[in-house]
C-alpha positions in Angstrom: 316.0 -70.2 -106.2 314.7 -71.2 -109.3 311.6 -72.9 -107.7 311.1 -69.1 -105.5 311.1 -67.4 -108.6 308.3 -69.9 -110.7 306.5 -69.8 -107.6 306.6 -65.8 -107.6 305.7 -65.5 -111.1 302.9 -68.0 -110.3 301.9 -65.5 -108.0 302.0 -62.5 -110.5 299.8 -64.2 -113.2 296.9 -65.2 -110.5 296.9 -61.5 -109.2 297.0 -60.2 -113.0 294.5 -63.0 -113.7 292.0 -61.8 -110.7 292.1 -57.7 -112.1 290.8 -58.5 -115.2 287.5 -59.5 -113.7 287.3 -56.2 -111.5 288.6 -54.2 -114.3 285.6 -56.1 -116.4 283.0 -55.2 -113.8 283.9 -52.0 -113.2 284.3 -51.2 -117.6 280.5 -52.6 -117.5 279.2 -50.6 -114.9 280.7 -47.0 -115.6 279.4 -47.2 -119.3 275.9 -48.6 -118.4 275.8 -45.1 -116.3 277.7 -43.1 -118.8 274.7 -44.4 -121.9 272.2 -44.1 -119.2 273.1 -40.0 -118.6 273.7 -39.6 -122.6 270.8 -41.0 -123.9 268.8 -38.9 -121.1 270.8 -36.0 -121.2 269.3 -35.8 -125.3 265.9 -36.4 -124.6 265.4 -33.8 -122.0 264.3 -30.6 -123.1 266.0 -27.8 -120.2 265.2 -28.0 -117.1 264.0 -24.8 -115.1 267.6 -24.3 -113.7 270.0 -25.4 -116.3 269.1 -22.0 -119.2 270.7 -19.9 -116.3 273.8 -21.9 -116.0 274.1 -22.4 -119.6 273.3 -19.0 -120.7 275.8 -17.7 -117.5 278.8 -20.3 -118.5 278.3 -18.4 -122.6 278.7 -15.1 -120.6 282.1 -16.2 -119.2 283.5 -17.0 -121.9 282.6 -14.4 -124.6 282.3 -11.6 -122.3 284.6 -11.9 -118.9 281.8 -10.6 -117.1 280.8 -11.5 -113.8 276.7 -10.5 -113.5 274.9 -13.1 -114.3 274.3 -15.3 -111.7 276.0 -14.6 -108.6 274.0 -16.1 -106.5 276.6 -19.1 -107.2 280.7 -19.2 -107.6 282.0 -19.6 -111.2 283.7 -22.9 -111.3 280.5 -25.3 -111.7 279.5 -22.7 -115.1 283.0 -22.8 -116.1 283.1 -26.5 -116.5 279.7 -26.5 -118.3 281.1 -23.8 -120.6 284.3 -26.5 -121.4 281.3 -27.9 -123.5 279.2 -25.2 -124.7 282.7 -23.7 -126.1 282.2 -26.3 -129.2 278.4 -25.3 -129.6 279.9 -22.3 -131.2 277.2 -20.8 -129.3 276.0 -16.8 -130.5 275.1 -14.4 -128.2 273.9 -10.7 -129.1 276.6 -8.4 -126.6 274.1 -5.7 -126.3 271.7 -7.9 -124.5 270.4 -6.0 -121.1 268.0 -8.5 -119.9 267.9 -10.6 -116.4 269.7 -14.3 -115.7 266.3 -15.8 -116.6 265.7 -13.8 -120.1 269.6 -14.8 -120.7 268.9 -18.1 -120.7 265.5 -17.9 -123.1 267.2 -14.9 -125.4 270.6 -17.6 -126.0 268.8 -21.0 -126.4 265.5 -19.4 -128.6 266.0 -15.9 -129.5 269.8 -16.3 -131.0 269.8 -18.9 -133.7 271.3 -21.2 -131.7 270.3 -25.0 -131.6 268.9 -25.4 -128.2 269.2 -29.6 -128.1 272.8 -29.1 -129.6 273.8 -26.6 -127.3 272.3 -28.0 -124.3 274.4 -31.1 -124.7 277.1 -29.5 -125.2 276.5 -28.1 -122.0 275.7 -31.3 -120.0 278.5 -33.6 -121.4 280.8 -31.9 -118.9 279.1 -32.9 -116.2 278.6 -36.4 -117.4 282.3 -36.9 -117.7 282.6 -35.1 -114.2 280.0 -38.2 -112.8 281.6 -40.4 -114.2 285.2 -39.2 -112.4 283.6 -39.3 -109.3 282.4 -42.8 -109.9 285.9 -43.8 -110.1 286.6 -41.8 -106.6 283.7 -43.7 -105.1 285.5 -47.5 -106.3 288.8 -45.8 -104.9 288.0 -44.8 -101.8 285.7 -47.8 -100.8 288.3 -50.0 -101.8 290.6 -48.2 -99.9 288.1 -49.3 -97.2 286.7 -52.7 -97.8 289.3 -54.2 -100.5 288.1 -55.0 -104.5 284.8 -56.6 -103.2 283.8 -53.4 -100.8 285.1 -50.9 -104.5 282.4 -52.9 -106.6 279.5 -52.9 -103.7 280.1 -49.2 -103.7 280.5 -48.2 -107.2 277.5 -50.6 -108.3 275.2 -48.5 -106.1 276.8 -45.1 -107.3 276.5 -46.7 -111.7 272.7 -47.1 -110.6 271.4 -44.8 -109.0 268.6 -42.9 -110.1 269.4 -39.4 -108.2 272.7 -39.6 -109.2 272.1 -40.6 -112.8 269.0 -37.8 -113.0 271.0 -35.0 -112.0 274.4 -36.4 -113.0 272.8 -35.8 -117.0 272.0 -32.2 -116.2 273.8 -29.0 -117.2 273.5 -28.2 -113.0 275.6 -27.9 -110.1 274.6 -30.5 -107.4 276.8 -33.7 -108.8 279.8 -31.3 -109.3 279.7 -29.8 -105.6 279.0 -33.0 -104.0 281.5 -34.9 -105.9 284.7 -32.4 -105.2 283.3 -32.8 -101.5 283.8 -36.2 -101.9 286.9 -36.4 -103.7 288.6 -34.0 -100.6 287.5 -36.4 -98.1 288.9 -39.0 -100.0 292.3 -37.3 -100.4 292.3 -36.5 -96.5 291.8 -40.5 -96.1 295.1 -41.2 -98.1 296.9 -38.1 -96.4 296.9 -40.7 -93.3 299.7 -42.1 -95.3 301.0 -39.5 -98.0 300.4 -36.3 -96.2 302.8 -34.3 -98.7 301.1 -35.2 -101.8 297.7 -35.5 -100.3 296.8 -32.5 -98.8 297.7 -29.4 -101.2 295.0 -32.1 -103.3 292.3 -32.3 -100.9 292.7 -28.2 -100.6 292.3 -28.2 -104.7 289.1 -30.8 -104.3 287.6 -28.5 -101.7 288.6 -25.6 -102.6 286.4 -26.4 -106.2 283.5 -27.7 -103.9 283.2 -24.3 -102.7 284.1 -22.6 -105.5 281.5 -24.5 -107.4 278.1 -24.0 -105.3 278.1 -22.6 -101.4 276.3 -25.2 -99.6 279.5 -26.9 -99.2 280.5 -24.8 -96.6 278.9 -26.1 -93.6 281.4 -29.5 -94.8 284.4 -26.7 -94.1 285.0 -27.5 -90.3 284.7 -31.1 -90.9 287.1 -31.4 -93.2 289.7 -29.2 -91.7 289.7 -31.4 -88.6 290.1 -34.6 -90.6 293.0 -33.0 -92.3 294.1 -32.7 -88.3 293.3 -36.4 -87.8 295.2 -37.6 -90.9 298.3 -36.0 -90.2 298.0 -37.4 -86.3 298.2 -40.7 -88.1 301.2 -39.8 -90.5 302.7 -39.4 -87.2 301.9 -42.3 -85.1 304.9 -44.4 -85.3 307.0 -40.9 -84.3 307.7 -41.0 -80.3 306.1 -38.2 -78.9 308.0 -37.4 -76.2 308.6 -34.5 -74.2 305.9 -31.8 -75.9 305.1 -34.1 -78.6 301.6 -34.3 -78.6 301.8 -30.2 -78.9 303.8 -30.3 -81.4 301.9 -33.1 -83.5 298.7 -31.1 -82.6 300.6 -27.8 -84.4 301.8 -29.9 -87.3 297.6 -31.0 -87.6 296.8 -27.2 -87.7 299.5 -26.3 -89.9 297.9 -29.2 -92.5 294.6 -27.7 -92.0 296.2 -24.2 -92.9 297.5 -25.9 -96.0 294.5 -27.0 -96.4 292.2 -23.7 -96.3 294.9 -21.7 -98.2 294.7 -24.1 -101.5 291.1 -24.2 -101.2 290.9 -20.1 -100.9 293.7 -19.8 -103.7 291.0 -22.1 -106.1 287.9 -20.1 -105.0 290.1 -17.2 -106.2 291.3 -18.5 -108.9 287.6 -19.2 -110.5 286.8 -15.9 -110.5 290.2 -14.5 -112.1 289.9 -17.2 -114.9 286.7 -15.2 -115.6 287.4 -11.6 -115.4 291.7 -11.4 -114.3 290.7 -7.3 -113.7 287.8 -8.5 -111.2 285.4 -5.9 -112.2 282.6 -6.1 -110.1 279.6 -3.6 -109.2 277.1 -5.4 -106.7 273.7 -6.5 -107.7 270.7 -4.0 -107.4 268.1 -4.7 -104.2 271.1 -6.6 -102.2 270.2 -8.0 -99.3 271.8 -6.6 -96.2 272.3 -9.3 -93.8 272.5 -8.6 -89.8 274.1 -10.6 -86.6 276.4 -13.4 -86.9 275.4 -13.9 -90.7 277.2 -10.4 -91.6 280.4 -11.5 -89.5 280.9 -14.7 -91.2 280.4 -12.7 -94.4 282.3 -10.0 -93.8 285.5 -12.2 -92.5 285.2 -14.8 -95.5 288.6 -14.5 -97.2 287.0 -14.6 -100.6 286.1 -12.4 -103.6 283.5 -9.4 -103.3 281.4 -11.0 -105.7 281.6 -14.6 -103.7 280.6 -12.7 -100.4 277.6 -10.6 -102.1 276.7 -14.2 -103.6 276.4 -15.6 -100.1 274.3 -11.9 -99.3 272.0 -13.0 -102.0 271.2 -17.3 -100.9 270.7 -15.3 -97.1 268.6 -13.2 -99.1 266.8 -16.4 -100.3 267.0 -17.8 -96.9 264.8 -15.5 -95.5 262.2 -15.8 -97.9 259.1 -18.0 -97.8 258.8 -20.5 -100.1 256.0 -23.4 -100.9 257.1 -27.2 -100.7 254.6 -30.4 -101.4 255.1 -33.6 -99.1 252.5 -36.5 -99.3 249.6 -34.5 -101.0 249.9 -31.7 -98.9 250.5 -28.0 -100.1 252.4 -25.9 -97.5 254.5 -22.6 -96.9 257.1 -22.8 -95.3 259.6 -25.5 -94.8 259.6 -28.8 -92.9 262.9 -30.2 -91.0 261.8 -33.8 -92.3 261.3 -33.0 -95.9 264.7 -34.8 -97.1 264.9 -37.5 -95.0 261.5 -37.9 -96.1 261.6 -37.5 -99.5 265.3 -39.9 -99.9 263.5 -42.6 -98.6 260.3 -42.1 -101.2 263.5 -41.6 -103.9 266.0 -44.1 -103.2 266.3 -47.7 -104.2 265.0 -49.8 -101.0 267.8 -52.4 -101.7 270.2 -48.9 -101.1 268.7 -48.0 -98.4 269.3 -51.4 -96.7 272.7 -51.4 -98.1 273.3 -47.9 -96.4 271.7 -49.0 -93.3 274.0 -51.9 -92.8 277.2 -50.4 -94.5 277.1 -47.6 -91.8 276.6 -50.1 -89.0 279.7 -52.0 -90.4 281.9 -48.6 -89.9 281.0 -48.0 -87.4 281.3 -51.6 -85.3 284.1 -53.2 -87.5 287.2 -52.8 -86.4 288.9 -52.2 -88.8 286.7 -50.1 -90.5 286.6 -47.6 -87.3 288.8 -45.6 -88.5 287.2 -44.1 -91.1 283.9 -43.4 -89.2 284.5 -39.4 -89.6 285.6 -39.6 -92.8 282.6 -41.0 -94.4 279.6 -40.8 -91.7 280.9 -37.2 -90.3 280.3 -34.8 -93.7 277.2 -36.8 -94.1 275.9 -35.8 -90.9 276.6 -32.2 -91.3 275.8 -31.7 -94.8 272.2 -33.2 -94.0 271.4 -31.3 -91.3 272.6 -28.2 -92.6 270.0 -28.9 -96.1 267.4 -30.1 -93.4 267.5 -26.2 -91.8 267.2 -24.4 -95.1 264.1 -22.8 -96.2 263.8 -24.3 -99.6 262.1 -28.2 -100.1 262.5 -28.2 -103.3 264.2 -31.5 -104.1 266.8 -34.2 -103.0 269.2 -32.5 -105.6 270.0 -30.3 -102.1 271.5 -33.8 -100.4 273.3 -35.7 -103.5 275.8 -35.9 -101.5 274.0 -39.0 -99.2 274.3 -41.3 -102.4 277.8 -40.6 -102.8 279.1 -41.1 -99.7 276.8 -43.4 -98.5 277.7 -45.8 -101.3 281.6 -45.9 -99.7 279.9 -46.7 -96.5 277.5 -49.7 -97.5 281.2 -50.9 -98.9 281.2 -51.9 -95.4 278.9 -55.1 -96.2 281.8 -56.5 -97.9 284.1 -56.8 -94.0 281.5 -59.2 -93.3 282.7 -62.5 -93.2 279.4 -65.0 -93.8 278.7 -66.0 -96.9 275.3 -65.7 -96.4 276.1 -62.3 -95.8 277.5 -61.9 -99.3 275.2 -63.7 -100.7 272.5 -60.6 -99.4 274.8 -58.0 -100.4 274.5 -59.7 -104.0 270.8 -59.6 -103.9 270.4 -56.3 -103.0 272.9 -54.8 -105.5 270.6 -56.8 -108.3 267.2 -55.5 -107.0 268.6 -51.5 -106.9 269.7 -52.2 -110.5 266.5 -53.8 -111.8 264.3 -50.6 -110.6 267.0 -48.5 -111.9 266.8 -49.9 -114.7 262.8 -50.0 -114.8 262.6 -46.4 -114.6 264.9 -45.6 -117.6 264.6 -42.9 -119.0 262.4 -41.6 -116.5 264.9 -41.0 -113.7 264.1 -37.5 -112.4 260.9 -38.7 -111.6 261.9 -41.9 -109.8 260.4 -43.2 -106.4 260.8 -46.8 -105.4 258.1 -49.5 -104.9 257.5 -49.2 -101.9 255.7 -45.6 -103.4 254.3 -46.6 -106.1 257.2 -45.9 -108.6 257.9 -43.0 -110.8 254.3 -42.9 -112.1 252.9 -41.8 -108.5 256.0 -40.2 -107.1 253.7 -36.7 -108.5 251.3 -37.4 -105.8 254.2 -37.0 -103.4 256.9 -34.6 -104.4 256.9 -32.0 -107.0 259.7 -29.8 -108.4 262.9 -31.1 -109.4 261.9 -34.3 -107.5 259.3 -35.2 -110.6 258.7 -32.2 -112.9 261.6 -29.9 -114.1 260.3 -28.7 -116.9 262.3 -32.1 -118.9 259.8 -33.2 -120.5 258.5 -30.3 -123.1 259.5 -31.9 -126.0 258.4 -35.9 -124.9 254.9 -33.6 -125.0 255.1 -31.9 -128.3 255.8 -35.6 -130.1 252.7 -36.5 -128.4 250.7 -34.4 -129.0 251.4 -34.6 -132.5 251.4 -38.6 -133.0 247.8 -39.0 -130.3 246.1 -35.2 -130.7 246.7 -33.9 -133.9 245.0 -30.6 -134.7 243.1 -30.9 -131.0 242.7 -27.2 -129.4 246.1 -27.1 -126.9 245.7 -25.5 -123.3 248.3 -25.5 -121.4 250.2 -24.6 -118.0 253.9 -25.7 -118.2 256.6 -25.2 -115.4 259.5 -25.0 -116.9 262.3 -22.8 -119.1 261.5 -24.2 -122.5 259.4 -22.1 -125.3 255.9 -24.4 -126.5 256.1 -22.8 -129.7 259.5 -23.8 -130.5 259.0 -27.6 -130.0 255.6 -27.1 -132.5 253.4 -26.7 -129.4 250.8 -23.8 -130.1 248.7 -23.7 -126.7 246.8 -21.0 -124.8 246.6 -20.3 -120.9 244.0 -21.7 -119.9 244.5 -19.2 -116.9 243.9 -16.0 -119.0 240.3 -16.8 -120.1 237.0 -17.3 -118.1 236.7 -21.3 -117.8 233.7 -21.9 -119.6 236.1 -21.2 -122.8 238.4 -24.0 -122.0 237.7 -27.4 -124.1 240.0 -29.7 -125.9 243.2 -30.8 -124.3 244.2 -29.1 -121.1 248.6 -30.2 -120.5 249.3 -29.4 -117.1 252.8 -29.8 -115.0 252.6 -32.0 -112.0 254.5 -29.6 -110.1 251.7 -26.7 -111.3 249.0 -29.8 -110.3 250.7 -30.1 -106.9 250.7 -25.9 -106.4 247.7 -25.2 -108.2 245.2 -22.4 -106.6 241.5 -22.5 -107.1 241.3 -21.7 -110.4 243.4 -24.7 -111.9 242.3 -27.2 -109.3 238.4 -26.3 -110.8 239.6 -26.8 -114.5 241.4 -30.2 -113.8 238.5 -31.4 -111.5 235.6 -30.8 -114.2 238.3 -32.7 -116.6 238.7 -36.0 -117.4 242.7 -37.4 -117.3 243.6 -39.6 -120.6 247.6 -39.2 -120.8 250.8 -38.9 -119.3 254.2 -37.5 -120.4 257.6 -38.6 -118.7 255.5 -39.1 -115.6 255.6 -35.1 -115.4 253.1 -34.1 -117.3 249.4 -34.8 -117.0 247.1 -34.7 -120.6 243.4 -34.1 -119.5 239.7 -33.5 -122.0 238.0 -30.7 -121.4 234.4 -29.9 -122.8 232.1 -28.0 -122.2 228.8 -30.4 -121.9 226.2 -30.9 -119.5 226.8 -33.6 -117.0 225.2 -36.3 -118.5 226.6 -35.7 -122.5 229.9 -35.8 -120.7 230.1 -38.9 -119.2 228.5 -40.3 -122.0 231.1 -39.1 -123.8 233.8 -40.2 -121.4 231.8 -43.7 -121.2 232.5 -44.0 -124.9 236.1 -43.3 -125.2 236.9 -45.8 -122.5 238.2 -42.5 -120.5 237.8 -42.0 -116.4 237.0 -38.4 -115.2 240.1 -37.3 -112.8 236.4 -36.1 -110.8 233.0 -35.9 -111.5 232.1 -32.0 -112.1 230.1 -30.6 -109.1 226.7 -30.7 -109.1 
């Protein structure tokens, strides 16, 4: 006996001895993301989204009011207002204006400290990423055991989508995280049904409550909560009418299910106004067909359903996307595919590649085919039909789940095999790494890397506006007292950051000379008129890899290049002849 017991003590120190490494690895790699999102997260002047949201979440709490921005549910804003609450942010209560004049009037036109309250407004979120970084180790190592949790949350810690909009006062990383976190919770309900499935109601009831493109993940995950609770039950004989009654018990756990997630939709709009007050917005789109039934049978809030009236309204709309150089109207069913592979890691994508493979021929890894590869199927194709290529933001929810598949690597047994996995791991942290702290504007080598991704993508892809300040510091250290032109796309305020420019759009062109700032998302989209100032100008900077500096003067052809020739500057093209 006495030997049993050294020998199970033994036993206890080596397991105890073999955490602390994990726990190490794992320490190391959440807080190289969490600096990574900080120190971006103060850099970044607001992106064109985030005023809304910020200025919206303010709203909630000092007035209980539902108006602003109901295009989205509440809970996403009401997380980023746990932060702006100690920004002891002022708002005038008489304000009248628009979501978008919020936003300006409370960061600008209020005394408030708009880097201060910003991030304020984005540590929420961090935190939130950072959560859902653990749920990524948990559920892969459910999976794939300790070696599968690090594969996975390695490629989560680095990359650059998730890290970008992971830093942002936004609502992508929230939404695709709770998605995430409910399919995890569905995976344990295989085993603790009770405990598990009231949770995975909770986590998808605030994936819906946070931003509506979670729905289409609704059906999914209401059959897996069937699934799991078929395998709760499989040692249970079935016997006579069991397999009816263990397919009622499945739909009673999918009932559970959609009832939590409905009571936490609710919920976020009672913890704003408890009285519900509500008068619809003006100019609301009426929707027709099958759109107006699903609506109209939605067991959620007015204001939710109206919400969903005005994305249908958006829907229907054309917008403008840029893929590869070209400008078009419209959308394109390959634009995110298309655009993840210009904007993820290439030693992810081969880690993704072979991780789904692995689930899907493994044995033992089988099993959790639908939970992982399922919502990821869905959720893609359902961003792939909308009318709106405006970013990979719209499919955050590949790199999450994704990253629990390529845990799948770690079932193989070769060593060489590990050995590969190691390698790849080490290359998608070295070009995430590289890119710092330009990670909204990432693309990988294979395209150039973030300084070309502009001739590629646009919008929140490359140029979100981020990067207004990054220009006013150099514009003051390079240009000082230079004549400023400039055509921004963004929410920030020039003047505020010390940036006194002019529109070079408002004036005939012959008056434009000195330095002409341009967005790369305005240089992707820009109509005759711009496209003739920045081809008779000559490109000498670059901010953030968003923002393009150009000279302009107003010379004859051969004074200019001699110009250019002496300044050691290259024309971006020759003026016309």
């Amino acid at each position: 006996m006495w030997q049993a017991a050294r020998a199970g003590e033994g036993l206890r120190r080596l397991r105890t001895h073999r955490r602390w490494p994990f726990a190490l690895v794992v320490v190391v790699l959440l807080a190289e993301m969490a600096v990574a999102m900080v120190t971006t997260a103060v850099r970044q002047t607001p992106t064109i989204d985030e005023p809304v949201y910020v200025g919206t979440a303010v709203v909630y709490v000092q007035q209980h009011s539902l108006r602003y921005n109901p295009e989205h549910p509440p809970l996403g804003k009401l997380l980023i207002a746990s932060g702006t609450a100690f920004a002891d942010a002022h708002l005038d209560r008489a304000f009248t204006g628009d979501q978008t004049e919020l936003g300006r009037h409370l960061l600008y036109e209020s005394g408030n400290d708009p880097w201060r309250l910003m991030l304020w407004g984005r540590l929420p979120v961090i935190v939130l990423t950072l959560l859902f970084g653990l749920v990524v180790l948990a559920f892969a190592r459910d999976l794939a055991g300790p070696a599968g949790g690090l594969v996975a949350l390695g490629l989560y810690a680095f990359s650059p989508d998730i890290i970008a909009h992971g830093s942002l006062a936004t609502l992508d990383v929230p939404t695709a995280g709770f998605l995430l976190t409910s399919v995890w919770l569905l995976w344990r309900a295989r085993e603790r049904p009770r405990l598990c499935l009231p949770l995975a109601g909770g986590a998808l009831g605030a994936a819906v409550a946070t931003k509506m493109s979670a729905l289409p993940a609704v059906p999914v995950l209401l059959l897996l909560a069937v699934l799991s609770v078929c395998h709760a039950r499989r040692t249970h004989r079935p016997g006579p009418g069991g397999r009816v009654r263990l397919l009622m018990l499945g739909v009673a756990a999918a009932a559970v299910v959609s009832l939590v997630a409905i009571a936490v939709v609710w919920a976020s709009y009672l913890a704003v106004d408890p009285h519900l007050r509500w008068a619809g917005p003006e100019n609301l789109p009426v929707t027709h067909g099958l759109r107006a039934r699903v609506v109209d049978l939605l067991p959620f809030p007015e204001p939710y359903r109206d919400g969903m009236r005005l994305q249908f309204g958006f829907e229907n709309m054309t917008w403008s996307g840029f893929l590869f150089g070209r400008h078009y109207h419209g959308s394109l069913w390959y634009y995110l595919p298309t655009a993840l592979l210009i904007k993820t890691p290439l030693g992810m994508l081969a880690l993704w590649l072979t991780g789904a493979v692995a689930t899907v021929t493994v044995p033992r890894l089988r099993s959790a085919a639908p939970y992982v590869l399922a919502p990821t199927v869905v959720l893609l194709a359902a961003a792939m039909t909308g009318s709106r290529d405006l970013g990979v933001r719209y499919a955050l929810f590949m790199p999450m789940f994704l990253a629990v598949a390529a845990a799948g690597v770690a079932a193989f047994r070769r060593r060489s095999a590990h050995l590969a996995s190691a390698a790849l791991i080490l290359f998608v942290a070295v070009s995430s790494l590289r890119t710092y702290p330009y990670y909204l504007p990432y693309s990988n080598e294979a395209f150039g890397g973030p300084a070309r991704t502009h001739l590629r993508l646009h919008d929140s892809n490359v140029d979100w506006g981020q990067d207004l300040g990054r220009l006013a510091a150099r514009l003051r250290q390079r240009y000082p007292d230079e004549k400023i032109w400039l055509v921004y796309k963004g929410s920030g305020i020039p003047s505020f950051y010390g940036i006194d420019a002019s529109d070079p759009q408002r004036v005939p062109p012959g008056e434009v000379h000195g330095l002409l700032a341009v967005s790369d998302s305005s240089i992707a989209k820009a109509d005759d008129r711009l496209a003739k100032l920045i081809n008779t100008s000559v490109r000498i900077d670059e901010v953030g890899h968003s923002i393009t500096i150009y000279r302009r003067a107003t010379r004859v052809h051969g004074a200019l290049d001699a110009q250019w020739t002496q300044r050691g500057e290259v024309p971006h093209s020759r003026p016309p002849t």
